[in-house]
N, C-alpha and C positions, 0 to 999 in steps of 0.2 A: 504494500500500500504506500509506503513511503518511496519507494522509487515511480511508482506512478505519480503522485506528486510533484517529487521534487523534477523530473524528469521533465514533466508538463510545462513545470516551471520555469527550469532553464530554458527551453525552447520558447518561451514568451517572455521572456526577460526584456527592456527597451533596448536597441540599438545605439547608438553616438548619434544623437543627429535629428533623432525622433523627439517627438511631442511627450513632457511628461504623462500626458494622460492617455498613453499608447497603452494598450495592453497586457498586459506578463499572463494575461492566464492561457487558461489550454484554449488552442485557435477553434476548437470543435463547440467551445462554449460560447465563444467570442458573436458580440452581436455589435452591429455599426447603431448608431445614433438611430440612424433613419430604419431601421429595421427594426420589426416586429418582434415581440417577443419569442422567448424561445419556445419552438414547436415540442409538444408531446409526443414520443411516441406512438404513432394509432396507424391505421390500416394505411390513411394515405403517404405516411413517412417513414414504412416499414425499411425502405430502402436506404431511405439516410440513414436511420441507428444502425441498420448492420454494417452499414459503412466506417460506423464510429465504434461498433465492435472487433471490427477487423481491424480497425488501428489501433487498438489498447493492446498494448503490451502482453506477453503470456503469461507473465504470473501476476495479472488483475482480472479473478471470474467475473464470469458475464453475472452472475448476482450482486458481487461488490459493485461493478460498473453502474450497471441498472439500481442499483439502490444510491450511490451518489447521482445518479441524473434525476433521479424521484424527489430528492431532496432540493438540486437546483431548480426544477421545472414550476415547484412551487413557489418560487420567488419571484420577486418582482424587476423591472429591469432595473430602477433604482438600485435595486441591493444586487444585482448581478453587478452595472458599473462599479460599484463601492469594492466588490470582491476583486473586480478586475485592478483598477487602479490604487486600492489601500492592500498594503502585506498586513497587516494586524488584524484588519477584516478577514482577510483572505488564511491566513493562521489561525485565529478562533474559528472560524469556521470548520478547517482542516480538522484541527485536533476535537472537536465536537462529534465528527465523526466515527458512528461505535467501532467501527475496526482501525481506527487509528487509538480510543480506549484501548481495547483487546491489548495489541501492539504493545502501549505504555505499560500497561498493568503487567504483562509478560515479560517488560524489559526491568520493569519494576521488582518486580519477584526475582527474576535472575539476580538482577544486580545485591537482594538481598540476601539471599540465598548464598553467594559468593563472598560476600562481608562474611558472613556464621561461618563457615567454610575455614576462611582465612582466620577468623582470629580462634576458631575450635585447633587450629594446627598450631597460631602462636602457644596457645597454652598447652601443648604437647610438647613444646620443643625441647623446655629443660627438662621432661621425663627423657624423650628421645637422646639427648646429649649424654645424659645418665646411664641411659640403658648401649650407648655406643661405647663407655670409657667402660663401661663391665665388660663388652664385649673384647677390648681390646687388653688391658690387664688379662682376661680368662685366656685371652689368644698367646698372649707375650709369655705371660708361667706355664701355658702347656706347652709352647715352643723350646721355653728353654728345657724344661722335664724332657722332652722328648730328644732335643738335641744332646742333651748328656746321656739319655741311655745310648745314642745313636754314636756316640763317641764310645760306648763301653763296649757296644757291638762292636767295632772297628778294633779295637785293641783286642777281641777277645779271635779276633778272625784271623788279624795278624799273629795272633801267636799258633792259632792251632795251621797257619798256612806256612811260619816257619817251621814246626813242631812235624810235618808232614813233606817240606820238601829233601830233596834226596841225599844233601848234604846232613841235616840232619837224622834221617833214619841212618845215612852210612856209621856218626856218631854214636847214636843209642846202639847198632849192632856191636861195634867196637869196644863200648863200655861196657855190653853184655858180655862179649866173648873174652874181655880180662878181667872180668869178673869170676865166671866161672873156671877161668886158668888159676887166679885164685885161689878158689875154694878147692879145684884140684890138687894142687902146689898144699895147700891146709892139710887137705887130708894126708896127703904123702906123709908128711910130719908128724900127723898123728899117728901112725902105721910105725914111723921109724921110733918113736917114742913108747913103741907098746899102747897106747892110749885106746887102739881099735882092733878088734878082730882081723884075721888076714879074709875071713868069708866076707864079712861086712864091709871090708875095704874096696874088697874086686866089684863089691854089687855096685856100692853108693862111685865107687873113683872111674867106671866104667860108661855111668851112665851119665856122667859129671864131663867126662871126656868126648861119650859123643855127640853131646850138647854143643861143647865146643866148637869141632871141627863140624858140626850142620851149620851153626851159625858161621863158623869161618868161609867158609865154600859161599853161601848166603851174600858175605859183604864180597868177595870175588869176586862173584859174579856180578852183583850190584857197582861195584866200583869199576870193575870195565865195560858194563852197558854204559855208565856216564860217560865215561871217558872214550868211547867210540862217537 
């Protein structure tokens, strides 16, 4: 409604040059001095109005249209001049118009609607800020929790990945197998001391020995697969 309006309006606006009491309204309403008042729609003017519906814009129904020409046909031509050459006439009249109410009263409601809106968020805002600085402490101490277990995983990997490469298992075989030269080397001693049976020595010094030499052979072989 308000582009058909104002639309109207621009388009009759006075030129430079023209007579202040030139026109500005819509040329379809526009009557000269000398001319009659304005025609009603009836049977023998059926051709003009649709004329003046084909010109109205798409988004002004043929009901809105027909209900503002209902309104002007009842005027007189005094107050048709008065609309034409006064804007204050011509603006109370406008806004008198129920679908230019409607219009306000909808722009009305938005716009308050949108105040509640805005100031229901201000008074959110220092919960909101509150509930962001929780969120960010709860983020920062589980970050660091998680970043120290993640550093105790990294130490605990690095050990079992030295603890498993081949230099080290060649080591543990190595301390196995002088370990049990060892314990061999022990018993002999207790044998030459009397301290041990000759049965009991052959059993434990035999299987002491080929412990040994399985694990000997073991790091052998392991030490020249590396070394090929």
């Amino acid at each position: 409604m308000f582009k058909f309006w104002s639309s109207q309006e621009e388009q009759a606006q006075p030129r430079p040059g023209e007579a202040p009491t030139q026109s500005w309204y819509p040329p379809s309403v526009v009557s000269s001095p000398n001319s009659s008042p304005p025609v009603t729609p009836s049977t023998g003017s059926s051709s003009n109005y649709g004329l003046q519906q084909a010109q109205s814009p798409s988004h002004v129904s043929p009901a809105e249209a027909a209900g503002v020409i209902a309104l002007l046909k009842n005027k007189s031509v005094d107050e048709l001049r008065k609309l034409l050459s006064d804007k204050d006439a011509y603006h109370q009249f406008l806004h008198s118009l129920d679908q230019v109410k409607i219009q306000n009263n909808i722009r009305y409601e938005l716009r308050k609607e949108t105040l509640q809106l805005a100031r229901e968020n201000l008074e959110k805002e220092p919960r909101i800020m509150e509930l962001r600085n929780q969120c960010r402490i709860i983020r920062t101490t589980e970050l660091a929790a998680a970043q120290e277990k993640l550093n105790e995983l990294e130490k605990q990997k690095e050990e079992v990945l030295r603890s498993c490469s081949p230099q080290s298992l060649l080591q543990k075989l190595q301390e196995a197998m002088n370990k049990t030269d060892e314990e061999s080397e022990a018993l002999h001693r207790q044998l030459l001391d009397r301290e041990i049976e000759l049965a009991a020595f052959v059993q434990k010094y035999k299987k002491l020995r080929t412990t040994y030499h399985r694990r000997s052979l073991i790091h052998l072989a392991a030490k020249t697969s590396s070394i090929g």
